[in-house]
VOSEKE-998352 format. One record per residue (C-alpha): x, y, z; residue number from 1; residue in one letter. Coordinates in nm, 2 decimals. Example, Ala and Ser with C-alpha at 12.3 -4.5 7.8 and 13.67 -1.06 7.14 Angstrom:
<rs>
<x->1.23; y->-0.45; z->0.78; k->1; r->a>
<x->1.37; y->-0.11; z->0.71; k->2; r->s>
</rs>
This chain:
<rs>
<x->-2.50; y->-5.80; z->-2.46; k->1; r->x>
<x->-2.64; y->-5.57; z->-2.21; k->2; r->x>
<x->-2.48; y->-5.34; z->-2.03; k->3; r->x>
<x->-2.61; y->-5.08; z->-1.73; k->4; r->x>
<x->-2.41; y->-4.78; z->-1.71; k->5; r->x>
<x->-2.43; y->-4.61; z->-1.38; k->6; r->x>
<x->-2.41; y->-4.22; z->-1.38; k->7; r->x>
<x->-2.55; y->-3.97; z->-1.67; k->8; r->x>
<x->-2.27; y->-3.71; z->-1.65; k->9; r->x>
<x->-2.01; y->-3.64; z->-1.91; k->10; r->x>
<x->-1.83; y->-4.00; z->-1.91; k->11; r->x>
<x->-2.16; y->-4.17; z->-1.89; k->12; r->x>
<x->-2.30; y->-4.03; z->-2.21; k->13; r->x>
<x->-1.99; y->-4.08; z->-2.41; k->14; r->x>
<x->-1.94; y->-4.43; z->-2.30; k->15; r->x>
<x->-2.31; y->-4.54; z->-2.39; k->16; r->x>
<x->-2.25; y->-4.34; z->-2.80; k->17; r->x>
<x->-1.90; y->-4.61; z->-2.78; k->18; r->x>
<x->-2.10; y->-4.87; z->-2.69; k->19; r->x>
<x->-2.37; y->-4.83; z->-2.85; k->20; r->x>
<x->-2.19; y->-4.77; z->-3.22; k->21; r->x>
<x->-2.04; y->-5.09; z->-3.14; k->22; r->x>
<x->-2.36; y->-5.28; z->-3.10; k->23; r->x>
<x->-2.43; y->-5.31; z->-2.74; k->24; r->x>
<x->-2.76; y->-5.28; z->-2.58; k->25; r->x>
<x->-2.73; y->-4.97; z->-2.34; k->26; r->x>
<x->-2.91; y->-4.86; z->-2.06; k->27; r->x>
<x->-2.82; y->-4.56; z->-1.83; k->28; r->x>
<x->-2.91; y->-4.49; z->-1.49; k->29; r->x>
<x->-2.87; y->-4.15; z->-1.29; k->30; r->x>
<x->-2.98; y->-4.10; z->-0.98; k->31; r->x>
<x->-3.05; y->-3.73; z->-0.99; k->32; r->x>
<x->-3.45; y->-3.67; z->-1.12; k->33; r->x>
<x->-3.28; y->-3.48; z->-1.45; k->34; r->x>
<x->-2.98; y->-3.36; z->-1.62; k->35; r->x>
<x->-2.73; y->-3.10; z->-1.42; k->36; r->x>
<x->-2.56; y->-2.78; z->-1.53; k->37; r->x>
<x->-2.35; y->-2.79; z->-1.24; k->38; r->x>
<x->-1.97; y->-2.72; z->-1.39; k->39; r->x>
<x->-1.81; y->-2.47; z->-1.58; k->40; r->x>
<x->-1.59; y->-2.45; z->-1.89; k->41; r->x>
<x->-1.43; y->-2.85; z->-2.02; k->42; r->x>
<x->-1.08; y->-2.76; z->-2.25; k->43; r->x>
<x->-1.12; y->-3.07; z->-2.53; k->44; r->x>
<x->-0.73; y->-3.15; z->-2.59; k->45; r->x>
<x->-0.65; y->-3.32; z->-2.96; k->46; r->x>
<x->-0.63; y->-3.66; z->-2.81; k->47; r->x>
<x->-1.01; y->-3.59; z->-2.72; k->48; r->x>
<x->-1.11; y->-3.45; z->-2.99; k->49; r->x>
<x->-1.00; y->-3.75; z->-3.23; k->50; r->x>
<x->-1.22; y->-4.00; z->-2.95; k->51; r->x>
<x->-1.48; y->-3.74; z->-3.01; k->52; r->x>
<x->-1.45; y->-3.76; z->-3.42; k->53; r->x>
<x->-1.45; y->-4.11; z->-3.42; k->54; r->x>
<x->-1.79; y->-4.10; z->-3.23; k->55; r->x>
<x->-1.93; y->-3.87; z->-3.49; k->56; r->x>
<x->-1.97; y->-3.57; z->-3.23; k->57; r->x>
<x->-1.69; y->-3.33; z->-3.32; k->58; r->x>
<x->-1.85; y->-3.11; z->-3.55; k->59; r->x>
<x->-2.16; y->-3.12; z->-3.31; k->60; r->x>
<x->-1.97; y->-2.99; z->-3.02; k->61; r->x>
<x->-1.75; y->-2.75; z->-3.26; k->62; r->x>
<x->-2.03; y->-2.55; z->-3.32; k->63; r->x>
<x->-2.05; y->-2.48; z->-2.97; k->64; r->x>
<x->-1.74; y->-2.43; z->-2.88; k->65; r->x>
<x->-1.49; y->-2.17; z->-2.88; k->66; r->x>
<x->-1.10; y->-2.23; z->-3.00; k->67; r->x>
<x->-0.81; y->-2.15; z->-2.73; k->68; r->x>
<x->-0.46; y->-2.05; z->-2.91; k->69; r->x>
<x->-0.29; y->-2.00; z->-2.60; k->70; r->x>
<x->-0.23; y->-2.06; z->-2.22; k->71; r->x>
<x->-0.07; y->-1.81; z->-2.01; k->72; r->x>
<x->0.06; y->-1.79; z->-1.71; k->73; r->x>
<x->0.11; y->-1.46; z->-1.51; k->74; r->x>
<x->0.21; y->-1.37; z->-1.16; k->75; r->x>
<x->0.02; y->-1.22; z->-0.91; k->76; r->x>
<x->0.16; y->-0.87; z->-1.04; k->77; r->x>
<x->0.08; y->-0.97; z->-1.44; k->78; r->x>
<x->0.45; y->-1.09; z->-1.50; k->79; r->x>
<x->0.45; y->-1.33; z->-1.82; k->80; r->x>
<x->0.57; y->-1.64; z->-1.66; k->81; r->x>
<x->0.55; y->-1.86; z->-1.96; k->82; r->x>
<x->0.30; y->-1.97; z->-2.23; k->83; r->x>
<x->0.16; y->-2.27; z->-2.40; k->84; r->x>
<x->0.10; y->-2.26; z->-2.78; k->85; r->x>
<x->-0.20; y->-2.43; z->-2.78; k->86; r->x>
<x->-0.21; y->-2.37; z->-3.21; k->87; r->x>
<x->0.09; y->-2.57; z->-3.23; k->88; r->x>
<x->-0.01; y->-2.86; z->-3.01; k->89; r->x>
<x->-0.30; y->-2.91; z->-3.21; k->90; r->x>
<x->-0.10; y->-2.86; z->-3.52; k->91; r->x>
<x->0.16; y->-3.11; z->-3.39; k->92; r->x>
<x->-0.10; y->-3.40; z->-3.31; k->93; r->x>
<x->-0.34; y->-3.32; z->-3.63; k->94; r->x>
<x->-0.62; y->-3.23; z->-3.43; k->95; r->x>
<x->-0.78; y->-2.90; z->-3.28; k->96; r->x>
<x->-0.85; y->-2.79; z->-2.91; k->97; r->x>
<x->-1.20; y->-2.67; z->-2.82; k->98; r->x>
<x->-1.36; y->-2.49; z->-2.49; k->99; r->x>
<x->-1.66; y->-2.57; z->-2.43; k->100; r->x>
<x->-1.97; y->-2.51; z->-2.16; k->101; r->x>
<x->-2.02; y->-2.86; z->-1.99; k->102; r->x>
<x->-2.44; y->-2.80; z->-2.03; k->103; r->x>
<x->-2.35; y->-2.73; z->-2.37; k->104; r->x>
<x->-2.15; y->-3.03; z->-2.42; k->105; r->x>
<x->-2.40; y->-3.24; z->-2.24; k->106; r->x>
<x->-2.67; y->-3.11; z->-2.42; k->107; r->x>
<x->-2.49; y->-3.27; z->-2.74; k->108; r->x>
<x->-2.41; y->-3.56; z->-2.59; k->109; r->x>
<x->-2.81; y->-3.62; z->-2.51; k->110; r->x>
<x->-2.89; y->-3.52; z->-2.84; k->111; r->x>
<x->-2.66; y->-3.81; z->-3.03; k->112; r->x>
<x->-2.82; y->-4.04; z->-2.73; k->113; r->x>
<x->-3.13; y->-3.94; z->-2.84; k->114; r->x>
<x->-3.04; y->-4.01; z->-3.19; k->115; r->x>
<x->-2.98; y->-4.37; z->-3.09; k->116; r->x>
<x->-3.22; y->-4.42; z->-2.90; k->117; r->x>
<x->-3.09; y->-4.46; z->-2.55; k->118; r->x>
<x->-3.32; y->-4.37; z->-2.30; k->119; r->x>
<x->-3.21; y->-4.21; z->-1.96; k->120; r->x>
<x->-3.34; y->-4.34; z->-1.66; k->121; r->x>
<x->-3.33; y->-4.06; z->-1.40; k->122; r->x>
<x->-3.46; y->-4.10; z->-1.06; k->123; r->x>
<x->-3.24; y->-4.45; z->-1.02; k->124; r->x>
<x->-3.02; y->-4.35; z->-0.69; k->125; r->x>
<x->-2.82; y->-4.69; z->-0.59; k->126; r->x>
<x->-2.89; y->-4.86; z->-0.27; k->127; r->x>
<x->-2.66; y->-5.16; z->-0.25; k->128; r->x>
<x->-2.42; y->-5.35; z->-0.53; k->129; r->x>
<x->-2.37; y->-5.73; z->-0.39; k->130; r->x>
<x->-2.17; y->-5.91; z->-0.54; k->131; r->x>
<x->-2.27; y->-6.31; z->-0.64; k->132; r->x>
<x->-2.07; y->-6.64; z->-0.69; k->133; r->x>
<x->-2.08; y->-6.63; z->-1.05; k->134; r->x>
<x->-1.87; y->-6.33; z->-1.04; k->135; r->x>
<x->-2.16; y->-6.11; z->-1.14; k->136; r->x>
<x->-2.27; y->-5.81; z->-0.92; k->137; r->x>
<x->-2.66; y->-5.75; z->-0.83; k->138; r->x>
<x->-2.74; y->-5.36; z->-0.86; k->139; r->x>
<x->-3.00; y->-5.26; z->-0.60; k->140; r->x>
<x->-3.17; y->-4.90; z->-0.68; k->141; r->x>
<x->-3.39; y->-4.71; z->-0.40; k->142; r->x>
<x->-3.68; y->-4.79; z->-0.57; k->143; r->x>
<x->-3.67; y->-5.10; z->-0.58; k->144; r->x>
<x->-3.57; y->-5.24; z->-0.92; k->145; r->x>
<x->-3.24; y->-5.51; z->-0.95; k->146; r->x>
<x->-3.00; y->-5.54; z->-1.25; k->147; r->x>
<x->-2.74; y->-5.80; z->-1.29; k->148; r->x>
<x->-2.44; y->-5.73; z->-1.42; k->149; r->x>
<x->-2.08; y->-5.84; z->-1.43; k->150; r->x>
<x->-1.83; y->-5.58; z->-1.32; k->151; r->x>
<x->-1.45; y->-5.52; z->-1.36; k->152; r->x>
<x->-1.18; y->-5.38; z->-1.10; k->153; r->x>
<x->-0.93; y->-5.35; z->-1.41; k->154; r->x>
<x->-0.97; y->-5.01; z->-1.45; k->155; r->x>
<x->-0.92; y->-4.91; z->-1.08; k->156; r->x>
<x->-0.58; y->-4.84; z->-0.99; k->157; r->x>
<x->-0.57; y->-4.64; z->-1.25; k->158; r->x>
<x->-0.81; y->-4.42; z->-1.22; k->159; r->x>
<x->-0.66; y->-4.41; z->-0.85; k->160; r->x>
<x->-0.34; y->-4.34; z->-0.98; k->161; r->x>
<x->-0.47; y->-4.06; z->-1.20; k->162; r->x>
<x->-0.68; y->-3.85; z->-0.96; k->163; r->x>
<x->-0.44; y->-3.87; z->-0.70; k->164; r->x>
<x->-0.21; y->-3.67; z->-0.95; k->165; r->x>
<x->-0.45; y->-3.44; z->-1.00; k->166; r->x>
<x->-0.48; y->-3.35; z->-0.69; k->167; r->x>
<x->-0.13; y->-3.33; z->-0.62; k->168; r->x>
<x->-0.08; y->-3.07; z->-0.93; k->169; r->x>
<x->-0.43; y->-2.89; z->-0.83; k->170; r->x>
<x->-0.29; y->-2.86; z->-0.49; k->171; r->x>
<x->0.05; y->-2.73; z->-0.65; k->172; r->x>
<x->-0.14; y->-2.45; z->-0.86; k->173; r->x>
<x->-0.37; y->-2.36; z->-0.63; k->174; r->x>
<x->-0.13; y->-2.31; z->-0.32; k->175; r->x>
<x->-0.09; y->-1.96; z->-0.13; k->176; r->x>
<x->0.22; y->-2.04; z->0.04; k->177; r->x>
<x->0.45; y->-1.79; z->-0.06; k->178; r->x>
<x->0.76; y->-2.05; z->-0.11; k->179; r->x>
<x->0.61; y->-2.26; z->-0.31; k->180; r->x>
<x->0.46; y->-1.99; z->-0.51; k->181; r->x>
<x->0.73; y->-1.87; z->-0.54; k->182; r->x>
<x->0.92; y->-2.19; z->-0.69; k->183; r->x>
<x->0.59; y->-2.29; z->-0.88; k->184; r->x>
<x->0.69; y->-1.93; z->-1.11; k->185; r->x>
<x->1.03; y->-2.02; z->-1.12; k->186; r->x>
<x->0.93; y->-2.30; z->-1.28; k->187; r->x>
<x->0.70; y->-2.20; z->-1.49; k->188; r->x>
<x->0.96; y->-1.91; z->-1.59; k->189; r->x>
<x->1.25; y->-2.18; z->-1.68; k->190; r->x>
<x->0.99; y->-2.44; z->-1.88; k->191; r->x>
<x->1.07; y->-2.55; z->-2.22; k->192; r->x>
<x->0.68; y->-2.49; z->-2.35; k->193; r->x>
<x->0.80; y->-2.67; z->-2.70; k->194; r->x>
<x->0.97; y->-2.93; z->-2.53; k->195; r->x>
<x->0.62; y->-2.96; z->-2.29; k->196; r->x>
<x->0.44; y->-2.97; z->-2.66; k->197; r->x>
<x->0.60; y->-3.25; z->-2.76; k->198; r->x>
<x->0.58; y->-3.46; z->-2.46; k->199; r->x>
<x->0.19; y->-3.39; z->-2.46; k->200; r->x>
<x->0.17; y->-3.48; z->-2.79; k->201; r->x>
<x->0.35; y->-3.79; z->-2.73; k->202; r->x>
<x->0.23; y->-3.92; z->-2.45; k->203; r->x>
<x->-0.17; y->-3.83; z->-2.50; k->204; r->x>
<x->-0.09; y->-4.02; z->-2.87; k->205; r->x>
<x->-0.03; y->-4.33; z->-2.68; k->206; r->x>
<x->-0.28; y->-4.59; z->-2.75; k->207; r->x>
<x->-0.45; y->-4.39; z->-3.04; k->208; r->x>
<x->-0.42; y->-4.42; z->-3.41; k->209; r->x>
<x->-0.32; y->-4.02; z->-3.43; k->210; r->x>
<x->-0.17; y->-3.93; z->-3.80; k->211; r->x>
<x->-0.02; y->-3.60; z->-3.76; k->212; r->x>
<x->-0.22; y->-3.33; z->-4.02; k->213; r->x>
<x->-0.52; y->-3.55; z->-4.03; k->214; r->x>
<x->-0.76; y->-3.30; z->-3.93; k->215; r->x>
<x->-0.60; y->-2.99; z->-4.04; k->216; r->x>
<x->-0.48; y->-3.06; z->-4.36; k->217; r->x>
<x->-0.81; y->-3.23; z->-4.48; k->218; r->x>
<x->-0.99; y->-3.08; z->-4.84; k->219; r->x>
</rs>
């Protein structure tokens, strides 16, 4: 089966190492002329880094990263407002926590593409996607080439769903209205962080096979 995946950023690499470790012909289209380094620093959570060991590039992007331990939060005159134990997380859901550059973790992710063999097509900006009666959609690129290929909407309210939170929270954190900064460090000040642990490790285990200690307590 062949499969066109349309952007070469972050989530376009991985997906075409899934796919292609599961057997799928992969072809990836960007229509920039070659790779960015536009972005700054990516935190890889434990639930990410298991996806990433089971894709074989954890000790890849390891190497390149660096290992948080903690996650502060201070007011605007360096009051401690609360922090995040970032070792225990990990701890808790058997997996570590890495900060990485995204050019650095896209330069590993085009490495492992390279690896297999998937070529990216730069230079591909999309002109039109029309969809046919077989249920298939035609992909029209500015320079003139046409794929076929059969798209799903499953996937779309929740991604809605999800960046609409995050721009609700981003919107919360980043706000300079004194009330609500206010009440946002109030908050923070009355937060449970081992309760918060727990609830991230539960809820980003959801859907994986996560055994606690897997990766730490390994020979």
């Amino acid at each position: 089966m062949k499969i066109k995946i349309l952007g070469a950023g972050v989530a376009g690499l991985t997906t075409a190492i899934a796919l292609k470790k599961k057997g799928f012909d992969v072809g990836v289209y960007e229509r920039h002329e070659g790779r960015s380094d536009i972005g700054a620093g990516i935190v890889c959570w434990p639930n990410a880094s298991f996806v990433l060991k089971e894709l074989g590039l954890l000790e890849d992007i390891a190497l390149q990263s660096g290992v948080p331990v903690k996650m502060r939060r201070l007011s605007n005159k360096g009051n401690n407002l609360g922090a995040l134990d970032i070792v225990k997380l990990n701890e808790t859901m058997g997996y570590p926590s890495f900060s990485i550059l995204r050019k650095d973790l896209m330069k590993v992710l085009e490495s492992h593409l390279t690896e297999y063999g998937i070529e990216v097509k730069y230079g591909n900006a999309i002109k039109k996607l029309v969809s046919t009666p077989s249920g298939s959609t035609s992909i029209h690129f500015e320079n003139g080439a046409t794929h076929l290929q059969k798209f799903t909407k499953i996937r779309f309210p929740k991604t809605t769903s999800i960046a609409m939170g995050a721009r609700q929270f981003a919107s919360s954190l980043f706000s300079t209205d004194k009330n609500v900064s206010e009440q946002r460090n109030r908050n923070s000040m009355n937060t449970d962080y081992n309760s918060v642990i727990s609830g991230m490790a539960k809820g980003w285990s959801i859907g994986l096979p996560l055994s606690m200690a897997l990766y730490f307590n390994r020979e």
